[in-house]
N, C-alpha and C positions, 0 to 999 in steps of 0.2 A: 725399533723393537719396543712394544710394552712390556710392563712387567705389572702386574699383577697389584703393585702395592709402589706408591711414592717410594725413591731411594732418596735422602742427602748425605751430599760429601762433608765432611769437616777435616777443614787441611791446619793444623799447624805450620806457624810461619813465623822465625823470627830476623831481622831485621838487620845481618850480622856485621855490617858496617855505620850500625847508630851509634851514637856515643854515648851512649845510657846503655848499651847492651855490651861497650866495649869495656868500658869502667865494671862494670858488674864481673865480666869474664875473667878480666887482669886479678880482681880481688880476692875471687874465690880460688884460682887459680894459686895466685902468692899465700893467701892462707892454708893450702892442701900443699905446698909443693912441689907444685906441679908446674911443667912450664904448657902454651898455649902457641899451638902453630894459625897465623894467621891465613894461612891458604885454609883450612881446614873452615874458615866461617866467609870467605869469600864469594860475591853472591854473581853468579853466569846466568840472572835470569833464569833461574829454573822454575819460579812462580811463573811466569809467562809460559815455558813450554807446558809446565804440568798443566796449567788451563786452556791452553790449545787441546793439549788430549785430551781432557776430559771431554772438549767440545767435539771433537772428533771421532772419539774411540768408544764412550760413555754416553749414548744421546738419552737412556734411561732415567739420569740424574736429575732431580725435580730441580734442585737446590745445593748452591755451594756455596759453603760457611770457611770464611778464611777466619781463624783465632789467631 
């Protein structure tokens, strides 16, 4: 399928078993008083599947910007 005009994706992506992302989480987290379920940042490869579809489902896409 064309489209008419270039599309890019931009995916947000963070990294949620880094240790520079876990130390950040814990702090903000003990500062707010809040506590922090670690299933909720556990990562099942869904970067992999979301790029499978896009390849798949999406052949429109010029261009995909992982941030």
């Amino acid at each position: 399928m064309k489209t008419a005009f270039p599309i890019d994706l931009v995916i947000l992506w963070v990294n949620g078993s880094g240790p520079d992302f876990i130390a950040q989480r814990n702090l903000w987290a003990q500062k707010n008083g809040e506590s922090v379920s670690h299933a909720r940042y556990v990562q099942n490869n869904e970067l992999r599947y979301l790029l499978r579809s896009v390849e798949k489902f999406l052949p429109w896409i010029r261009r995909v910007v992982l941030v």
